[in-house]
mmCIF file of the N, C-alpha and C atoms, coordinates in Angstrom:
data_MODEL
# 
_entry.id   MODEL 
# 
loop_
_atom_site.group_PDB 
_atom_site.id 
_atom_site.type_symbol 
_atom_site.label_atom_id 
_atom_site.label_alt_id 
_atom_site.label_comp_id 
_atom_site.label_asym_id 
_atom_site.label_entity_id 
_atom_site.label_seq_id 
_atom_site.pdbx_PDB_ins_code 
_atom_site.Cartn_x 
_atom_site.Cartn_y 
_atom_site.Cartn_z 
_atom_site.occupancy 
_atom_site.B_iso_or_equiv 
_atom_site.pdbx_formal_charge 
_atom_site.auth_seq_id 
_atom_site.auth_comp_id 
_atom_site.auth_asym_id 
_atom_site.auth_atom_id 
_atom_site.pdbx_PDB_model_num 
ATOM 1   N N  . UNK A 1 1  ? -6.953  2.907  14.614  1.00 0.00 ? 1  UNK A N  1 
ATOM 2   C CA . UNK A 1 1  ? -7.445  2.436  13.337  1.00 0.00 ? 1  UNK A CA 1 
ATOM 3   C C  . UNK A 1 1  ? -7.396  0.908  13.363  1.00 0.00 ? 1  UNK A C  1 
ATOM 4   N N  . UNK A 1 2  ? -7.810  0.390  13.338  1.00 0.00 ? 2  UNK A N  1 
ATOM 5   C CA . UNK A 1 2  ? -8.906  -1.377 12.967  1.00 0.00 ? 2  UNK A CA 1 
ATOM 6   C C  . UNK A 1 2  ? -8.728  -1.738 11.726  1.00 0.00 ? 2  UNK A C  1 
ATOM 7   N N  . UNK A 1 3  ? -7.320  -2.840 11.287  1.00 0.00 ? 3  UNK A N  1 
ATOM 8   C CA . UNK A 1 3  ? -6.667  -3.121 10.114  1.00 0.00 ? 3  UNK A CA 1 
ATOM 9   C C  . UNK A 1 3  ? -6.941  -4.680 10.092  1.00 0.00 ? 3  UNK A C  1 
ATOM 10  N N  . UNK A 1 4  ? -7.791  -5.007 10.930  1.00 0.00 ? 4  UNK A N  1 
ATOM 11  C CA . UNK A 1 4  ? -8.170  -6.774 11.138  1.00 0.00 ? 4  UNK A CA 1 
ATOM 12  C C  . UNK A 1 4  ? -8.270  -6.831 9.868   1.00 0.00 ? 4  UNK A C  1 
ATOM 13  N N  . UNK A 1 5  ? -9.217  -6.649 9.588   1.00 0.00 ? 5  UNK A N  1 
ATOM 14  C CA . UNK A 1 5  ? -10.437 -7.140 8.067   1.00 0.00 ? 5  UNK A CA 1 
ATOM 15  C C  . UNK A 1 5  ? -9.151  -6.550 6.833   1.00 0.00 ? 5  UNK A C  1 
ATOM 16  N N  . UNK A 1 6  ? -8.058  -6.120 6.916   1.00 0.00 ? 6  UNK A N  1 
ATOM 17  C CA . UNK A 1 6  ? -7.429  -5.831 5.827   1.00 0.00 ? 6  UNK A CA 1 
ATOM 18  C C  . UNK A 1 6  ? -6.631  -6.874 5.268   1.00 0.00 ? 6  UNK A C  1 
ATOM 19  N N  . UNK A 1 7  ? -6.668  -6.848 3.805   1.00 0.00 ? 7  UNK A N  1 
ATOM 20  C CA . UNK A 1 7  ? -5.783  -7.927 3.247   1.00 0.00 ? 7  UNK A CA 1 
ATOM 21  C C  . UNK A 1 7  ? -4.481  -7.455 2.266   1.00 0.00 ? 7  UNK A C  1 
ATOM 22  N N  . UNK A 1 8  ? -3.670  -7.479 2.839   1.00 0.00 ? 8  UNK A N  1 
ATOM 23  C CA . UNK A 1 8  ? -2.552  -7.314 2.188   1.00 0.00 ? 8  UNK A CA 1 
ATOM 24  C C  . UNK A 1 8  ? -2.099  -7.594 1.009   1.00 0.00 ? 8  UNK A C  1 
ATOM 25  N N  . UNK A 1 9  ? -1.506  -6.645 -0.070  1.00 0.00 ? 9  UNK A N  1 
ATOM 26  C CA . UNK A 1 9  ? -0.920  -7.552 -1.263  1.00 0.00 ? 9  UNK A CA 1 
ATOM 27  C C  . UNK A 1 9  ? 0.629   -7.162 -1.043  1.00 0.00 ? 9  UNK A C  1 
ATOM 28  N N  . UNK A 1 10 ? 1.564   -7.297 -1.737  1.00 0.00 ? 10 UNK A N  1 
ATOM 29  C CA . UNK A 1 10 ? 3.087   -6.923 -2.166  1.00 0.00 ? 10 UNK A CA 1 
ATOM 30  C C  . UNK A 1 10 ? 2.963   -6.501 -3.313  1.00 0.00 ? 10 UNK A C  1 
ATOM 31  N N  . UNK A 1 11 ? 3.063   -5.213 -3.632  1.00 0.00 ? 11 UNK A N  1 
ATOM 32  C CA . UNK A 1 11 ? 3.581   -4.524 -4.677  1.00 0.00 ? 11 UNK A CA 1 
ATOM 33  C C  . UNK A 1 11 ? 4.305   -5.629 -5.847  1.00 0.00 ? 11 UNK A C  1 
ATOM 34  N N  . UNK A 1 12 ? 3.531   -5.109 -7.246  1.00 0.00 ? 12 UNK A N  1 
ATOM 35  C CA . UNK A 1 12 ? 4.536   -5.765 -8.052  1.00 0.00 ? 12 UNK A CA 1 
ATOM 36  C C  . UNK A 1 12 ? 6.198   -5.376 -8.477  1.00 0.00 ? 12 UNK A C  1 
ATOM 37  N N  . UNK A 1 13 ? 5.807   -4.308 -7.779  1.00 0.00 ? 13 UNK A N  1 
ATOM 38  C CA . UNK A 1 13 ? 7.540   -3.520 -8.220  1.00 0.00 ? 13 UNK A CA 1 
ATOM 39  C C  . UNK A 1 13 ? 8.444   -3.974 -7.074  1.00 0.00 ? 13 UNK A C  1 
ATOM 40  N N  . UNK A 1 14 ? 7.724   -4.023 -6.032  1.00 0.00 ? 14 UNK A N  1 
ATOM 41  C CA . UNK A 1 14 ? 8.472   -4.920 -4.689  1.00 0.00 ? 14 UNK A CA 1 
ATOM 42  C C  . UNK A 1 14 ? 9.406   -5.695 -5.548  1.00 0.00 ? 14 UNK A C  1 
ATOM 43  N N  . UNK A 1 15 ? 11.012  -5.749 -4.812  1.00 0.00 ? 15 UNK A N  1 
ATOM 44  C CA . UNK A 1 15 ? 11.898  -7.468 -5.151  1.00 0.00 ? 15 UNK A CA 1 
ATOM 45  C C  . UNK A 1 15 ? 12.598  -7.955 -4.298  1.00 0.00 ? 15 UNK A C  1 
ATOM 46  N N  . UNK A 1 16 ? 12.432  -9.251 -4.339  1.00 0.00 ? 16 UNK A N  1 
ATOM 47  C CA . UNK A 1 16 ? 12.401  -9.869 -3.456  1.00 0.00 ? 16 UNK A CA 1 
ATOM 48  C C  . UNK A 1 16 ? 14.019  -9.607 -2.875  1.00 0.00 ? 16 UNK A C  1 
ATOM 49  N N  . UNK A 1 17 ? 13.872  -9.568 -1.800  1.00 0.00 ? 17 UNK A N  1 
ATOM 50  C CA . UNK A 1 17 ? 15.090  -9.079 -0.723  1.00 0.00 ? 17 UNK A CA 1 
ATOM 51  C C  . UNK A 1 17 ? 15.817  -7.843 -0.931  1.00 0.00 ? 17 UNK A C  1 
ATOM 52  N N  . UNK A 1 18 ? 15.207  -7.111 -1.860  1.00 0.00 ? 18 UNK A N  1 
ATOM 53  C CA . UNK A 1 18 ? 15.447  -5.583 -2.115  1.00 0.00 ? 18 UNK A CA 1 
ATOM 54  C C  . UNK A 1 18 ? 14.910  -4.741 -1.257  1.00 0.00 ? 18 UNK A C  1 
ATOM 55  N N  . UNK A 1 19 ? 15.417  -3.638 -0.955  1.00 0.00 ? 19 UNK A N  1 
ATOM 56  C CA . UNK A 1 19 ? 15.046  -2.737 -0.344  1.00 0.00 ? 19 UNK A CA 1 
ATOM 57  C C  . UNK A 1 19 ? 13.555  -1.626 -0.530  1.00 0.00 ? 19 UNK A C  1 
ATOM 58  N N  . UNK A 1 20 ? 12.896  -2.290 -1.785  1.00 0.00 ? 20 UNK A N  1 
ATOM 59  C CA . UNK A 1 20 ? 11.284  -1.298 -2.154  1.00 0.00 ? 20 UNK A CA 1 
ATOM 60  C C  . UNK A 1 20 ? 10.628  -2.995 -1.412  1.00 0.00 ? 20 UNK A C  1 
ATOM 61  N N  . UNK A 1 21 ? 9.527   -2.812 -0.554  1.00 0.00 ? 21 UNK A N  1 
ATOM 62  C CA . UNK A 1 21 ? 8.887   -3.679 -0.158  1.00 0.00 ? 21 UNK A CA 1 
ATOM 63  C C  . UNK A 1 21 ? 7.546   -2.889 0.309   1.00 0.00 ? 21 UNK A C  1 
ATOM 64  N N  . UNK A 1 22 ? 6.846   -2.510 -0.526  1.00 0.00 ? 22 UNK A N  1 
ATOM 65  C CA . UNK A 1 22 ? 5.796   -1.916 -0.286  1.00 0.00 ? 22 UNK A CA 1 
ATOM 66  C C  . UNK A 1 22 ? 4.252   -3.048 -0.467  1.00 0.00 ? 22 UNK A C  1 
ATOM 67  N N  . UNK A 1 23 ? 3.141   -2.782 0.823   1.00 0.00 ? 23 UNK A N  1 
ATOM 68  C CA . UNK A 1 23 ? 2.442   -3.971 0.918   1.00 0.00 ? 23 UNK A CA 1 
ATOM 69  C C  . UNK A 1 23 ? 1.111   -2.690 1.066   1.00 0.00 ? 23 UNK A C  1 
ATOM 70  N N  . UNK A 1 24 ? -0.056  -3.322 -0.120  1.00 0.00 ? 24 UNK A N  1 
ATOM 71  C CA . UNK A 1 24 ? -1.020  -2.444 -0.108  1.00 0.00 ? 24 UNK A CA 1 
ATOM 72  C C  . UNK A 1 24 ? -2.287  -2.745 0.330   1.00 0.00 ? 24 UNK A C  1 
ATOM 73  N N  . UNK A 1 25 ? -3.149  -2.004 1.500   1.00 0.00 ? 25 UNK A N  1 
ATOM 74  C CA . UNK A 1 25 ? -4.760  -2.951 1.557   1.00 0.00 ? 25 UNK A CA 1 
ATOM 75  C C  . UNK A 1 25 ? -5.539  -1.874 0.786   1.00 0.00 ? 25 UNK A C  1 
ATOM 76  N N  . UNK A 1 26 ? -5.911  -2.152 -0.026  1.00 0.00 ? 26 UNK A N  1 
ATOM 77  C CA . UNK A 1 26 ? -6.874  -1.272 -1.038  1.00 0.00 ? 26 UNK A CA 1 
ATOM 78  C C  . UNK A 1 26 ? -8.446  -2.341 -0.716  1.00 0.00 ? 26 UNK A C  1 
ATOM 79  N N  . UNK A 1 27 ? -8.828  -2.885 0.224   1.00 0.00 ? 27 UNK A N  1 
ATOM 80  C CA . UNK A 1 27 ? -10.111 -3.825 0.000   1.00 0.00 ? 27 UNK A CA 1 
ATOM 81  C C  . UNK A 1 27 ? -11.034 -2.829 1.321   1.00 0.00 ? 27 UNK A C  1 
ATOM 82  N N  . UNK A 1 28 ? -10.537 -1.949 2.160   1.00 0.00 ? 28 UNK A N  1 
ATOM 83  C CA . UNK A 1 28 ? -11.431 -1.732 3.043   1.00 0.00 ? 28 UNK A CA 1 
ATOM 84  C C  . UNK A 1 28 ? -12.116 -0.313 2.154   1.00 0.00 ? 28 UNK A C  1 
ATOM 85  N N  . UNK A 1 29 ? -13.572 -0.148 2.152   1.00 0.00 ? 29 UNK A N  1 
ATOM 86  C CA . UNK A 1 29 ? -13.947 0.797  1.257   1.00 0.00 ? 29 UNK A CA 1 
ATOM 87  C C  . UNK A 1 29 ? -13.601 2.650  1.177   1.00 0.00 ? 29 UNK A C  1 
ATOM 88  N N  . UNK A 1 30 ? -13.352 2.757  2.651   1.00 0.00 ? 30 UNK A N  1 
ATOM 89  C CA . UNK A 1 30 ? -12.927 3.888  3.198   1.00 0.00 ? 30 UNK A CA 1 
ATOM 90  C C  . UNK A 1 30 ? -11.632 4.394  2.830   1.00 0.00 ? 30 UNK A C  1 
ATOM 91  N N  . UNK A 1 31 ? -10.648 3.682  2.695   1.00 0.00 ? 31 UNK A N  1 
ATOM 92  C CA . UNK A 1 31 ? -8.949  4.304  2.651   1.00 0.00 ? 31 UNK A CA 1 
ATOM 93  C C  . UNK A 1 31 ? -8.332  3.108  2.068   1.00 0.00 ? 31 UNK A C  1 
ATOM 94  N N  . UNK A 1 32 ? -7.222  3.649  1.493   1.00 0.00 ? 32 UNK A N  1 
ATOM 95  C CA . UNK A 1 32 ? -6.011  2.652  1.140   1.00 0.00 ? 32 UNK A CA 1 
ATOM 96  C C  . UNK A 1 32 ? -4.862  3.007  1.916   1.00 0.00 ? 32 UNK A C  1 
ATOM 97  N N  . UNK A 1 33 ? -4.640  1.589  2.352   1.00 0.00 ? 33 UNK A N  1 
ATOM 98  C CA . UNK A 1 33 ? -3.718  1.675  3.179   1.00 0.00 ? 33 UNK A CA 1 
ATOM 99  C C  . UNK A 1 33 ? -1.953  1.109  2.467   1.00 0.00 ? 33 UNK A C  1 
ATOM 100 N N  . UNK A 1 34 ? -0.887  2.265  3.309   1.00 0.00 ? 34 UNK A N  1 
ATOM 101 C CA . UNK A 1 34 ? 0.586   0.881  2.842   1.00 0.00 ? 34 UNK A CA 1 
ATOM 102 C C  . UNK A 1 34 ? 1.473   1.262  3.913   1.00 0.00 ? 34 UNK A C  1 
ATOM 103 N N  . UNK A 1 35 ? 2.298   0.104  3.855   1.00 0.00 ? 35 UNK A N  1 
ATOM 104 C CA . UNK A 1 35 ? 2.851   0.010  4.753   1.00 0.00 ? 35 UNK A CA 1 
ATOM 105 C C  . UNK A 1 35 ? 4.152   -0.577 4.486   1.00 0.00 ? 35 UNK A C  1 
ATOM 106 N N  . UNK A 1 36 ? 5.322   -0.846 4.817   1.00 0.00 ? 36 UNK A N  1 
ATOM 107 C CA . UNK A 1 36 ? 6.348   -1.437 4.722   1.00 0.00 ? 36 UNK A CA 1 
ATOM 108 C C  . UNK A 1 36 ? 6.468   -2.965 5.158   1.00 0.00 ? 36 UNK A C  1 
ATOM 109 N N  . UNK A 1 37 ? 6.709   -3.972 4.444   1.00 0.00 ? 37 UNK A N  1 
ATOM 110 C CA . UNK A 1 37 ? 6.279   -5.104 4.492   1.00 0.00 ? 37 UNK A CA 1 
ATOM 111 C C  . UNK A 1 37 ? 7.731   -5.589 5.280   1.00 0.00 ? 37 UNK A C  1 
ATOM 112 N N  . UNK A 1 38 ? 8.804   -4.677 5.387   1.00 0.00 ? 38 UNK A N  1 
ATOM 113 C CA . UNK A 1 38 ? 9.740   -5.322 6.175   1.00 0.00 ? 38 UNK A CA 1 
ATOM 114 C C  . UNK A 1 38 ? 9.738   -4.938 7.518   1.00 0.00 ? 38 UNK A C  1 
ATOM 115 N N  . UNK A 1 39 ? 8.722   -3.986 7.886   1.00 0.00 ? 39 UNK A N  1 
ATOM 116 C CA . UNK A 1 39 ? 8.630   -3.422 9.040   1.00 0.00 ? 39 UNK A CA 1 
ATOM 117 C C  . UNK A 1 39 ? 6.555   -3.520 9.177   1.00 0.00 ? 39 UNK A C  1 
ATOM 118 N N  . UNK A 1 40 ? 6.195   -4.743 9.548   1.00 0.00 ? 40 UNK A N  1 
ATOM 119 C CA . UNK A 1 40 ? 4.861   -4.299 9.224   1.00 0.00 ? 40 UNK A CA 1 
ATOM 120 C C  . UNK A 1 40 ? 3.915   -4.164 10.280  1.00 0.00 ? 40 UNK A C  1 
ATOM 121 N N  . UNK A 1 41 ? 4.522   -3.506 12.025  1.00 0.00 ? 41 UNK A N  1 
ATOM 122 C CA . UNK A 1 41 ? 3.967   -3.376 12.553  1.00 0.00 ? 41 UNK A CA 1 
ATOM 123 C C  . UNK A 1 41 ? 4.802   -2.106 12.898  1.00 0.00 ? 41 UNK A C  1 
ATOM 124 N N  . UNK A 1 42 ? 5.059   -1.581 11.788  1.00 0.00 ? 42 UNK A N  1 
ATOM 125 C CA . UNK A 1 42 ? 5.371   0.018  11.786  1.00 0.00 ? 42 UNK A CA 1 
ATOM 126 C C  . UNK A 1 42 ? 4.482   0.999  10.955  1.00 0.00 ? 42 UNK A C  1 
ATOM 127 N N  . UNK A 1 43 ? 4.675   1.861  10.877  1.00 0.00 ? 43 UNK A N  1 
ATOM 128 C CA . UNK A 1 43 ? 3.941   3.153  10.477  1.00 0.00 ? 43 UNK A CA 1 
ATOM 129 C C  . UNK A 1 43 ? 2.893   3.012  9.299   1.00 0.00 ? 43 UNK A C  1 
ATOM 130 N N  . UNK A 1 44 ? 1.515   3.580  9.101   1.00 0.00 ? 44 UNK A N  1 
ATOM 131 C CA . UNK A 1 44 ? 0.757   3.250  7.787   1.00 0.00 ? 44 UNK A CA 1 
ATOM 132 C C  . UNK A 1 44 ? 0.327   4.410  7.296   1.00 0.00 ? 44 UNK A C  1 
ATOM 133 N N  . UNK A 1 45 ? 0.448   4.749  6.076   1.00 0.00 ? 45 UNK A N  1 
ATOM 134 C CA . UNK A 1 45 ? 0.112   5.702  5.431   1.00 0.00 ? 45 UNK A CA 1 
ATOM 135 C C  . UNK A 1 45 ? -1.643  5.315  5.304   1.00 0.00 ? 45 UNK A C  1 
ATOM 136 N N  . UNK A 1 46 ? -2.196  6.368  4.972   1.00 0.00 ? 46 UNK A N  1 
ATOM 137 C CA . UNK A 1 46 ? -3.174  6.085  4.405   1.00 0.00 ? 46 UNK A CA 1 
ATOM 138 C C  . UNK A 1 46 ? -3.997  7.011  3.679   1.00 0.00 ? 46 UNK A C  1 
ATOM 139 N N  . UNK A 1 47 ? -4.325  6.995  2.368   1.00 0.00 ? 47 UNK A N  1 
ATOM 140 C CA . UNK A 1 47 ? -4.726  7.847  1.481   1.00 0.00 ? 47 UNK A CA 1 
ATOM 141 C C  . UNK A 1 47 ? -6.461  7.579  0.793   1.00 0.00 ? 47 UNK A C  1 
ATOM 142 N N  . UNK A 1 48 ? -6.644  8.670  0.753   1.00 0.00 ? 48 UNK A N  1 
ATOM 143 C CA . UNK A 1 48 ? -8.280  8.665  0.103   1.00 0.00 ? 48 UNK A CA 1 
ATOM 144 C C  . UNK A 1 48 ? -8.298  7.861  -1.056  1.00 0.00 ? 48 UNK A C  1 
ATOM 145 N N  . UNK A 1 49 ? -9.157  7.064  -1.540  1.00 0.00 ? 49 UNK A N  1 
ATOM 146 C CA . UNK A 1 49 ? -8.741  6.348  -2.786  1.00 0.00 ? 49 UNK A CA 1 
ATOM 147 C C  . UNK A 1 49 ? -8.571  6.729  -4.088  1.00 0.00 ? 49 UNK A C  1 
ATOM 148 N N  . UNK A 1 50 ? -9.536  8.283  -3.872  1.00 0.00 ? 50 UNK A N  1 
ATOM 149 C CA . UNK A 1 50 ? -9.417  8.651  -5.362  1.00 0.00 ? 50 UNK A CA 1 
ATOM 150 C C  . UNK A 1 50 ? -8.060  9.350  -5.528  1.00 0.00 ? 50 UNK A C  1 
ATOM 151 N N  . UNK A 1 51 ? -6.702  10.345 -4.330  1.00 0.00 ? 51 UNK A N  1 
ATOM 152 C CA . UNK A 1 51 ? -5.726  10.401 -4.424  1.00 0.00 ? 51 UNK A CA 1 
ATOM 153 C C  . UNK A 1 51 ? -5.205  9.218  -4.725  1.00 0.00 ? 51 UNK A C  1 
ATOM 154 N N  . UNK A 1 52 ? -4.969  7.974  -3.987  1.00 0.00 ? 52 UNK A N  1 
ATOM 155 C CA . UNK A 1 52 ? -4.066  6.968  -4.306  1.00 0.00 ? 52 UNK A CA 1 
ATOM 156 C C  . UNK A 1 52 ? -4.406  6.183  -6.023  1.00 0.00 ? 52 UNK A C  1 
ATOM 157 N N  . UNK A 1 53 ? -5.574  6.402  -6.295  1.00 0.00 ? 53 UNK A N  1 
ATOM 158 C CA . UNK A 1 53 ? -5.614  6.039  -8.045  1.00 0.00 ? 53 UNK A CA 1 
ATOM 159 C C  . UNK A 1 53 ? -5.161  7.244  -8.618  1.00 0.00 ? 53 UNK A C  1 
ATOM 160 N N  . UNK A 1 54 ? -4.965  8.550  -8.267  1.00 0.00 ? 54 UNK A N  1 
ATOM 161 C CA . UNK A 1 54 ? -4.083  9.317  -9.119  1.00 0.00 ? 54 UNK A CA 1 
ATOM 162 C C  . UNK A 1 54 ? -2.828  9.110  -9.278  1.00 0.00 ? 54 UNK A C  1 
ATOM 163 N N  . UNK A 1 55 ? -2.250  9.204  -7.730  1.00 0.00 ? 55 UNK A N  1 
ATOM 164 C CA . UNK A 1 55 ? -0.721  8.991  -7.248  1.00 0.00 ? 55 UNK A CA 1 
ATOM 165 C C  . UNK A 1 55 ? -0.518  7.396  -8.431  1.00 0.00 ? 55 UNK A C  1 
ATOM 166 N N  . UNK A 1 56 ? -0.928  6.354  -8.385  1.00 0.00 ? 56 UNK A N  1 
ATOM 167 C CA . UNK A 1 56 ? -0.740  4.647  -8.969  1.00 0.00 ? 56 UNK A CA 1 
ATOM 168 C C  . UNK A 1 56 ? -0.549  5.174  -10.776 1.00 0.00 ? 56 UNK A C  1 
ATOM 169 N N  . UNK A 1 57 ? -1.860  6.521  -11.388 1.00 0.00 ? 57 UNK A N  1 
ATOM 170 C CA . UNK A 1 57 ? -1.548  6.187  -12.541 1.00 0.00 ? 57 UNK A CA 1 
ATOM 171 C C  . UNK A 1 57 ? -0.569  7.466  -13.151 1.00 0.00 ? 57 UNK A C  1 
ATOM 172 N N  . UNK A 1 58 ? -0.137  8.380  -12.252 1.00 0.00 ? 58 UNK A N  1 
ATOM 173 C CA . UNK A 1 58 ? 0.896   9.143  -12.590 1.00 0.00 ? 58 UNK A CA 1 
ATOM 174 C C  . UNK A 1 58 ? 2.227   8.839  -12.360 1.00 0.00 ? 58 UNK A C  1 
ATOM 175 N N  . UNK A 1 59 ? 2.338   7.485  -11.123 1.00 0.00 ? 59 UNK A N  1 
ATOM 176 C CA . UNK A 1 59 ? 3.690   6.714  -11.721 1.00 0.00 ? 59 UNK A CA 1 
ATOM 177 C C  . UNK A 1 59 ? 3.618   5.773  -12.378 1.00 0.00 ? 59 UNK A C  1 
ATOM 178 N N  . UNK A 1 60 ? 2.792   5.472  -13.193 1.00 0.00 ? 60 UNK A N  1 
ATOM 179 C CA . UNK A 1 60 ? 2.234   4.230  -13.833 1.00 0.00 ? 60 UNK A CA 1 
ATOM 180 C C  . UNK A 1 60 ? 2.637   4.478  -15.310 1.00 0.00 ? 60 UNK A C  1 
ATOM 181 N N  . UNK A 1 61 ? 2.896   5.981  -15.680 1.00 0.00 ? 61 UNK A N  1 
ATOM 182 C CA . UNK A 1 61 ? 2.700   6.456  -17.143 1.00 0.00 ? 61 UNK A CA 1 
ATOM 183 C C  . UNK A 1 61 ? 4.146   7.104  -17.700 1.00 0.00 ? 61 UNK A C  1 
ATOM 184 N N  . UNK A 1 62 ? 5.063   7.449  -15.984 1.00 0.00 ? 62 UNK A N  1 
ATOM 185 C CA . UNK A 1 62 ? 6.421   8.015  -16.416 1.00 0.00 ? 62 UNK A CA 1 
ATOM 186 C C  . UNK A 1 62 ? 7.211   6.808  -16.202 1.00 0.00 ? 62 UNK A C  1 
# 
């Protein structure tokens, strides 16, 4: 998988030197990608977008 063209953000729930460090590329049109921003040439999830806007607004609401 070909993550050149991806641009990374940091989670707003991310803190800083805490242990949640989640880093998201939501810009390539195909998949959203995340990954662990303290480990970021480790493992990437990657989810269909219309799952990952479910998964974002069902923890978004509890």
């Amino acid at each position: 998988m070909d993550l050149s063209d991806a641009q990374w953000r940091t989670s707003t729930r991310s803190s800083n030197g805490g242990d949640t460090c989640v880093e998201v590329a939501d810009n390539l049109s195909d998949a959203v990608h995340v990954r662990d921003s303290k480990d970021r040439e480790g493992p990437i999830l990657t989810f269909d977008p219309t799952a990952w806007r479910a998964f974002v607004h069902t923890v978004s609401t509890h």
